[in-house]
C-alpha positions in Angstrom: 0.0 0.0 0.0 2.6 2.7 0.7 1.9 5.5 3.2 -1.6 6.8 2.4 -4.6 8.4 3.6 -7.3 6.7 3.1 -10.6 7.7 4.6 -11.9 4.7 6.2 -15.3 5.8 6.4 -15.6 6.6 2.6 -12.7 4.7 1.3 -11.5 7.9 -0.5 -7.5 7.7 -1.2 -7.0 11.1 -0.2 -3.4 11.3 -0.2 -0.2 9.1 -1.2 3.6 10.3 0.2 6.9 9.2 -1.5 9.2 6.6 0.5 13.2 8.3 1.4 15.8 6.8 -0.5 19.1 4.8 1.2 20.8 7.7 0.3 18.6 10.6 2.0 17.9 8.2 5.0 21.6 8.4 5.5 21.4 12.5 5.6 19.1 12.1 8.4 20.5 10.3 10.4 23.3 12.2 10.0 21.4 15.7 10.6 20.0 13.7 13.9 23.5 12.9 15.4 25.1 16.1 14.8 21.4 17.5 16.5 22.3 15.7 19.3 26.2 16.8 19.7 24.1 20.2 21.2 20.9 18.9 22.2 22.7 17.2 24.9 23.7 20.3 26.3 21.1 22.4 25.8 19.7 23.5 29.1 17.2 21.3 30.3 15.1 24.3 31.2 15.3 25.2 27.5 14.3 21.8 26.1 11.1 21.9 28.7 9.8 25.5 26.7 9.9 23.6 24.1 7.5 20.3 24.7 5.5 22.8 27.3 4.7 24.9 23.6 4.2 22.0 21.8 1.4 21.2 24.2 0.3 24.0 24.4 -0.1 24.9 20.7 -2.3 21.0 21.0 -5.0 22.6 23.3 -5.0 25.9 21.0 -5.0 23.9 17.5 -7.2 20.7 19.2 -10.0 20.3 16.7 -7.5 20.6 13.7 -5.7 18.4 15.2 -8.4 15.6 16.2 -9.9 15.9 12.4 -6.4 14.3 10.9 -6.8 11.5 13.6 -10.6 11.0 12.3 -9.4 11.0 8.6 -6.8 8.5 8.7 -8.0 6.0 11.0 -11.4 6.7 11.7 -11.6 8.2 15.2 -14.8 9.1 16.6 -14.0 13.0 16.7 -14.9 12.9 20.9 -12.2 10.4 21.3 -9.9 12.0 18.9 -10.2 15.5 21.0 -9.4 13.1 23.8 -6.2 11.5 22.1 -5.0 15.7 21.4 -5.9 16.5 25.1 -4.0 13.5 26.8 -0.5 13.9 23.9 -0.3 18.0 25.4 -0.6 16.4 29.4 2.3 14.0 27.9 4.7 16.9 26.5 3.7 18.8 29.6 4.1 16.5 32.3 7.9 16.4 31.0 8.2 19.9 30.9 7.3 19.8 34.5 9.4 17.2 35.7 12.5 16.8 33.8 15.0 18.7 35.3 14.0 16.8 38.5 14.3 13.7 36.7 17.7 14.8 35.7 19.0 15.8 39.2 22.1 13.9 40.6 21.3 10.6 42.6 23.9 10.6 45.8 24.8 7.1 46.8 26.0 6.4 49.9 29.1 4.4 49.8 30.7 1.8 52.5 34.0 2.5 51.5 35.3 6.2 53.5 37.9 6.6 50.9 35.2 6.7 48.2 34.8 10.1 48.2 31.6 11.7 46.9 29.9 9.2 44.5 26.6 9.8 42.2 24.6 8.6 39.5 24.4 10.8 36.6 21.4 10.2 34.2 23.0 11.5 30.4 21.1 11.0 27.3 22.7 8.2 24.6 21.9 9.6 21.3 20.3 9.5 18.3 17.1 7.2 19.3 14.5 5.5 16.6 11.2 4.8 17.3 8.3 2.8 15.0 4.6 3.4 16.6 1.4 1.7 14.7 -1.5 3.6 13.9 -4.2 3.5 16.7 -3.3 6.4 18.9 -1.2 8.4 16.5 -0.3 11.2 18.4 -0.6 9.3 22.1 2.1 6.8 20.7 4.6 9.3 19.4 4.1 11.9 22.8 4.8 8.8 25.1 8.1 8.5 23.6 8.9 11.8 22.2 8.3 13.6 25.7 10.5 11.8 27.9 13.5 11.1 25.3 13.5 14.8 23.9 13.8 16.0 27.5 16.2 14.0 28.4 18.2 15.2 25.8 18.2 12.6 23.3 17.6 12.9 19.6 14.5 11.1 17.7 14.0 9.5 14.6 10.4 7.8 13.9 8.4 5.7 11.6 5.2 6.0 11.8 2.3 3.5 10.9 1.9 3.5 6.8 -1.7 4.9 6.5 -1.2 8.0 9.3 1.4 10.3 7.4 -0.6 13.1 8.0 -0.6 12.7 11.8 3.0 11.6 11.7 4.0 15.3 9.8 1.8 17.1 12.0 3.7 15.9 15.1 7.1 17.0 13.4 5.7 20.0 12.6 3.8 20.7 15.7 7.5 20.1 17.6 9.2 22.0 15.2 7.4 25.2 15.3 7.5 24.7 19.1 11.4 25.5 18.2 13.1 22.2 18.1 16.3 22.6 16.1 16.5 21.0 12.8 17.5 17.0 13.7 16.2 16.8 16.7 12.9 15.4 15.9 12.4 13.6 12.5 9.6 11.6 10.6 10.6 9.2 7.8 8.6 7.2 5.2 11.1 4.4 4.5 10.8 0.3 3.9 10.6 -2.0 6.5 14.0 -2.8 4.7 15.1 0.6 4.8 13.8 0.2 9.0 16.7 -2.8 9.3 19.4 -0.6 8.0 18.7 2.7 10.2 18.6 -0.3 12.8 21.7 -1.5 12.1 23.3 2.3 12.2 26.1 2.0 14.4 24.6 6.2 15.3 21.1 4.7 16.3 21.9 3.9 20.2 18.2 2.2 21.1 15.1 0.9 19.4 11.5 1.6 20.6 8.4 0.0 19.2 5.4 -0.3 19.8 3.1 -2.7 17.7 2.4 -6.5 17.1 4.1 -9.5 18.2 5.5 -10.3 14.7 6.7 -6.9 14.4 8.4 -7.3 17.9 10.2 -10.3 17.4 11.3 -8.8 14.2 12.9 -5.7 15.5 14.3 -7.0 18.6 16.0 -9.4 16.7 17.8 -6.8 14.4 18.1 -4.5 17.6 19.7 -6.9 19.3 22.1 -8.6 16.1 23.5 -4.8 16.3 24.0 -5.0 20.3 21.0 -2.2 20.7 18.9 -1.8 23.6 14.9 -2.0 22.4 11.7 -1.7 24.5 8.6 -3.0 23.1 4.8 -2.3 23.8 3.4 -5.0 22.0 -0.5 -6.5 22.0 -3.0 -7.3 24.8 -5.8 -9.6 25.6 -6.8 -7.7 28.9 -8.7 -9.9 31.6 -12.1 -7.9 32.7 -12.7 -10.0 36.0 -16.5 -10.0 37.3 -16.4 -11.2 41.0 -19.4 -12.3 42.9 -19.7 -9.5 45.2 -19.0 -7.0 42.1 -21.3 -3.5 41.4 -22.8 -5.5 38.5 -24.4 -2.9 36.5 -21.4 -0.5 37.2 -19.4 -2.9 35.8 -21.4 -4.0 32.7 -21.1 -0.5 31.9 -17.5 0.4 32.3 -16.7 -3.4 30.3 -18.8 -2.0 27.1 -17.0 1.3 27.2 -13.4 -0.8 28.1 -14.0 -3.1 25.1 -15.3 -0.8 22.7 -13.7 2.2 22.6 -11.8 3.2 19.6 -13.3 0.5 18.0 -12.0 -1.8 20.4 -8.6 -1.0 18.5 -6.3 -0.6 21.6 -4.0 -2.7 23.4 -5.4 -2.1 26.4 -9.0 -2.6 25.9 -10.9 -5.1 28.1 -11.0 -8.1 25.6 -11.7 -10.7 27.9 -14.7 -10.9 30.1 -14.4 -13.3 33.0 -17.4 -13.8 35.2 -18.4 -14.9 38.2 -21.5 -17.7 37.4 -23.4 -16.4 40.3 -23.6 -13.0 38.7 -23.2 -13.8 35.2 -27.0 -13.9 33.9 -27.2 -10.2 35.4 -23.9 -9.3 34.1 -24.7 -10.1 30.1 -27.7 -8.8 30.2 -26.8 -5.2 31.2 -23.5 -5.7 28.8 -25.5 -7.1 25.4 -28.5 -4.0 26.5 -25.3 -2.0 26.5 -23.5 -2.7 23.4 -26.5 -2.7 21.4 -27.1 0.9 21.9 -24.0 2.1 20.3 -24.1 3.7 17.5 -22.2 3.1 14.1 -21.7 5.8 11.8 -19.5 9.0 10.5 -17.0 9.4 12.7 -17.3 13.0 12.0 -20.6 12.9 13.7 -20.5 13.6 17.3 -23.1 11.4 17.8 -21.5 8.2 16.4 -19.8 6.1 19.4 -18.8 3.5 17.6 -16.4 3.9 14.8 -15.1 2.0 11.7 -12.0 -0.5 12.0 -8.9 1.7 10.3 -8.3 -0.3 7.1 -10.5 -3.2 5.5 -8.0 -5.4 6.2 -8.4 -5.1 9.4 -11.7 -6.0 9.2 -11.2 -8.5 7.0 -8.7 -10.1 9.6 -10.8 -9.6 12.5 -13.9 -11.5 10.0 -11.5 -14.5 9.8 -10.4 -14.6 13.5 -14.0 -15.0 14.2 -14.8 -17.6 11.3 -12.0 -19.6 13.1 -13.1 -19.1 16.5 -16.6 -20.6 15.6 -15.4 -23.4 13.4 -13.1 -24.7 16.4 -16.1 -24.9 18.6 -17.2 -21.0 19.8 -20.3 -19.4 19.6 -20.6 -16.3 18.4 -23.7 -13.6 18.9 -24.0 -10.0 17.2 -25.3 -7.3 18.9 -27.0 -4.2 17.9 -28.5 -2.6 14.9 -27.1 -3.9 11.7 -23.9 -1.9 10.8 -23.7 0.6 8.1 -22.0 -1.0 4.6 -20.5 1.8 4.1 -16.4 2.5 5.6 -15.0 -0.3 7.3 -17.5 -1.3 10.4 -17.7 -4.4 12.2 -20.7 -5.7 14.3 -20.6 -6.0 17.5 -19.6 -9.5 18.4 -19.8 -11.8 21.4 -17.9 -15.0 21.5 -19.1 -17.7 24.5 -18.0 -21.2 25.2 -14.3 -20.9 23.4 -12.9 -23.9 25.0 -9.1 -24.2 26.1 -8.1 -25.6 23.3 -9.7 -23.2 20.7 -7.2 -20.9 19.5 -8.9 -18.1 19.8 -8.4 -17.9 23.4 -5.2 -17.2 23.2 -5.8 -14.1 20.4 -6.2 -10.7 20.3 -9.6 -9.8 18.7 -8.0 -5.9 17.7 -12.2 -4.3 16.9 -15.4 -4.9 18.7 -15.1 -8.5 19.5 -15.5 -9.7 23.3 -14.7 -12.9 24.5 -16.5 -14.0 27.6 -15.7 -16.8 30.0 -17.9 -17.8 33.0 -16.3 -19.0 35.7 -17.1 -20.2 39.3 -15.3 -18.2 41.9 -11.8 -16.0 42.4 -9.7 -18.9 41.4 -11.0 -20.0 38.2 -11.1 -16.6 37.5 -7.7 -15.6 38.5 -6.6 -19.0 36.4 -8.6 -17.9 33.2 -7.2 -14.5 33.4 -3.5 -15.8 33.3 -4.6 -18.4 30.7 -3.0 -16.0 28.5 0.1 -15.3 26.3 -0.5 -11.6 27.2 0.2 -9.6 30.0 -0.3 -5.9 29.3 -3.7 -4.9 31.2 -6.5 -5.7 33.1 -9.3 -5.2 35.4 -10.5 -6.5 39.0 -14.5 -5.5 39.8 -15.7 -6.4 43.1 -17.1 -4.1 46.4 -14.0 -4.8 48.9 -11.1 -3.2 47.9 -8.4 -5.4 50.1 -10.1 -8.8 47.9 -9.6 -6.6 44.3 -5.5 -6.2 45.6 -5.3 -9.7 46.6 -6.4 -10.7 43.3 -4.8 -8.3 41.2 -1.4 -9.5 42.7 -1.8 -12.9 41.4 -2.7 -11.4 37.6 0.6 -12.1 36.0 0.4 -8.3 34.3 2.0 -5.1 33.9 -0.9 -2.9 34.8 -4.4 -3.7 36.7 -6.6 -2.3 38.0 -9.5 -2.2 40.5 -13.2 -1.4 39.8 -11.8 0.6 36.6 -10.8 -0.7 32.9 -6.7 -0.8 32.8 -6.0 3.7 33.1 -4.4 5.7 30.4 -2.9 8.9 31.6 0.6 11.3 31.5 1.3 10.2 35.2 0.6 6.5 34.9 3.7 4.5 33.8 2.6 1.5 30.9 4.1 -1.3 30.0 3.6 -5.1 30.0 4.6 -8.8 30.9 5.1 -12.3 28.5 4.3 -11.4 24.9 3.1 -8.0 25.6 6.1 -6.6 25.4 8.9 -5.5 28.0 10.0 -2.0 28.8 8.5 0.9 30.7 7.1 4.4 29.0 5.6 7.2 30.7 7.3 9.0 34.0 10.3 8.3 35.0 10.5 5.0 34.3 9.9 5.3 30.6 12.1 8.6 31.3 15.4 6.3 32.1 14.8 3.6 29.3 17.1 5.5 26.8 19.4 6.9 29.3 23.3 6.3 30.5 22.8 6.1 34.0 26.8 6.6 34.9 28.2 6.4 38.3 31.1 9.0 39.0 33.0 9.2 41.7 35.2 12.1 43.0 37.8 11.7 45.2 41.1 13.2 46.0 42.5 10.6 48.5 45.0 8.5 47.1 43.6 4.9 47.9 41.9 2.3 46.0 38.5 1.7 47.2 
């Protein structure tokens, strides 16, 4: 396909953009690296002005900026204001707290002779980062914010069919007064991906996308000795206990599965249910689904929106087709969908036994997979029947029993009475096949930094 625009609601080709050569891929990353020579000391103060105008200029430009998101992947235009609103409180949180994450860590040493001894956090360099297509500003901001303030240079390829979102973030950053090089979009090959890779200039590798892509770059990352950090998929668990809130949770499992599509990694794919609440439970969930809405995503009424490509709904079609064929049963909800753009009915998939392959899936559109179980530890065993560990969610009325089982959810991120959280002060990252890595505060902060001890002594004495 080539990077595109392609309106997913009309299937209008709006816009094709040309791929870099070897040749002006190499100028890049040339312009990055000699960015980063004095980037790196640039006063941290002076790199904060420029992600706190960058978020700023999001809040003042938000619509303009929401209506590329609905374009190219078919954003409800609510969620897409959302998706502009929570990038700035990205870029802004580092403006905020950089320099602190940046302040010398004393250690206290045994040794008497050792002198005064610290950890110094110093950026490595020129640092490339390939983000898919669902969140396209959320995924560049959670990387962007933390590495440009920490002084490090960027380079990023973005998902094929969001170049207008990926130029407006270079843009946005560069009117914001980043220095030529220090933040840089490319269209280039997945070929063209190996060798920047493989550039002995490139000192780390984020990603955030599918398994297969995962494997793939951690593999060339590490071939070239490269520190990587990877947010892969998610098949978040969406536990029901007996003495849960059960419409309160019906509703927050229809919002948790179905927004954006049910396109995100951390959306509550798997429903597992407590049989003594069940009945009540799918009865306020299917009520739920039904009423939402398909339509143009344009339309602020429209709450639920069309899959980003028909290939992705053709995938999702076939992942279903094979779920029922190895035993599943599968129930659509709602008014029919419109044939029009790329939409996908509702779906409900019951009785996928362990041995079906879709239980061990992600279902990336508005397809929930619910398992009823008989008490915590079926459930907790369910939820863990997984090869993902990104997410997930604990509903019951005691608090202490919601800890005690979200400890023994082999996840990155959980969370009680509330689908898995997405905010600037919430650190993400995931477990197994979900990835491995940290983004977001200072953890995410510290991924792509040399954390160097130095010592200063002027006692003549080993230590």
């Amino acid at each position: 396909m080539g990077y595109q625009t392609t309106n997913p609601y009309t299937g209008e080709v709006v816009q094709k953009f040309e791929e870099l050569t070897e040749a002006e891929l190499r100028e890049v990353v040339t312009t990055a690296d000699e960015a980063f020579r004095s980037w790196r000391t640039t006063p941290v103060a002076d790199r904060e002005v420029v992600l706190q105008r960058a978020a700023d200029a999001l809040r003042a430009d938000k619509s303009r900026y929401a209506e590329i998101l609905t374009l190219e992947m078919g954003k409800v235009i609510g969620e897409a204001e959302a998706e502009v609103e929570l990038s700035a409180d990205i870029l802004e949180y580092y403006a905020q707290h950089a320099a602190k994450f940046l302040e010398p860590q004393p250690l206290q040493v045994k040794d008497p002779n050792a002198g005064r001894v610290y950890l110094s956090r110093e950026p490595l360099g020129v640092i490339y980062a390939i983000e898919p297509w669902n969140f396209p500003y959320y995924q560049l901001a959670r990387v962007a914010g933390p590495q440009l303030a920490a002084g490090n240079t960027m380079i990023v390829k973005h998902a094929e069919n969001v170049p207008q979102a990926a130029l407006a973030f270079e843009k946005l950053l560069a009117d914001a007064g980043a220095p030529k090089g220090i933040y840089t979009n490319v269209f280039i090959s997945h070929e063209l991906s190996n060798t920047l890779i493989a550039d002995q200039r490139v000192r780390g590798v984020a990603l955030t996308g599918s398994e297969r892509a995962g494997a793939a770059v951690a593999t060339e990352a590490a071939k070239n000795l490269k520190k990587s950090t990877l947010e892969l998929g998610g098949a978040d668990a969406f536990i029901v206990l007996d003495d849960a809130d059960v419409d309160k949770a019906a509703d927050w499992a229809v919002l948790g599965r179905h927004w954006n599509a049910g396109q995100v990694c951390v959306s509550s794919k798997r429903l597992i249910v407590d049989d003594s609440v069940y009945d009540r439970f799918m009865d306020r969930y299917r009520a739920g689904v039904a009423t939402l809405k398909a339509g143009d995503p344009m339309d602020r009424s429209t709450t639920l929106a069309p899959l980003s490509s028909d290939g992705a709904a053709s995938r999702l079609q076939s992942q279903v087709e094979q779920a029922i064929a190895n035993g599943a049963k599968a129930e659509q909800l709602g008014d029919p969908v419109p044939t029009q753009g790329n939409f996908f009915q509702p779906t409900i998939l019951t009785d996928i036994a362990p041995d079906n392959p879709a239980r061990h899936e992600e279902f990336f559109g508005p397809v929930s997979q619910v398992y009823r179980v008989s008490g915590e530890e079926e459930a907790i065993k369910v939820a863990n029947d997984s090869p993902y560990g990104l997410g997930g969610s604990v509903f019951t009325s005691d608090p202490d029993r919601g800890e005690r089982v979200s400890q023994q959810v082999d996840t990155g991120m959980i969370f009680v009475n509330h689908p898995t959280g997405v905010k600037a002060d919430l650190p993400f990252g995931g477990v197994k096949n979900s990835g491995y890595g940290h983004e977001l505060i200072d953890l995410g902060f510290n991924e792509f930094l040399n954390i160097k001890v130095i010592g200063v002594t002027d006692i003549d004495a080993a230590f």
